[in-house]
N, C-alpha and C positions, 0 to 999 in steps of 0.2 A: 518470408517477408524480408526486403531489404530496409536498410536504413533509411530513415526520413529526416532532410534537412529545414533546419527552419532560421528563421535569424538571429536566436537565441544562441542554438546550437543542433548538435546530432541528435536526435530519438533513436536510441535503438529499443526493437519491441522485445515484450517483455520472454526469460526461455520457457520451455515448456515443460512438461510433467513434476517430479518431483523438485524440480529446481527451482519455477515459479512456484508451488505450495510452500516451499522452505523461504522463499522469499517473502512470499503472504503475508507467512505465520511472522520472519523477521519484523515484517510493518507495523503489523496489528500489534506484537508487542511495545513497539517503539512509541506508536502513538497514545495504547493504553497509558503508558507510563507516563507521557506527557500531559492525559489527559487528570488524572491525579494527584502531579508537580504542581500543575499551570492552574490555577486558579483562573487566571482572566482569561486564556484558550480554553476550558476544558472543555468546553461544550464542543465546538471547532472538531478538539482532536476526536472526542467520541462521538463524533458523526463519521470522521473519517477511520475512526477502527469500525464502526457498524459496518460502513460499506464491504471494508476487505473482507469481515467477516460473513458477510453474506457471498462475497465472491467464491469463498473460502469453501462454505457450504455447499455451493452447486460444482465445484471441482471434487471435492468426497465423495 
């Protein structure tokens, strides 16, 4: 896949095998964390660690 431009900026898509699950896992941690800082986000962020973790899941 090449890069995609948009007017923001570059998307590059995301790598693949262990490097996208190590990235994942990076997210899902990030956001967990946020999601039990952030009082007025938490909800927010743990919907967005649900999703990776379900990503997560079907790559296992």
């Amino acid at each position: 896949m090449e890069k995609q431009y948009c007017k923001v900026g570059a998307i590059t898509p995301m790598t693949t095998g262990e490097q996208a699950i190590a990235l994942l896992e990076y997210q899902y941690q990030i956001f967990s964390d946020r999601a039990s800082s952030n009082t007025n986000l938490s909800e927010y962020f743990e919907q967005k660690a649900k999703k990776i973790q379900k990503v997560l899941e079907n790559l296992v």
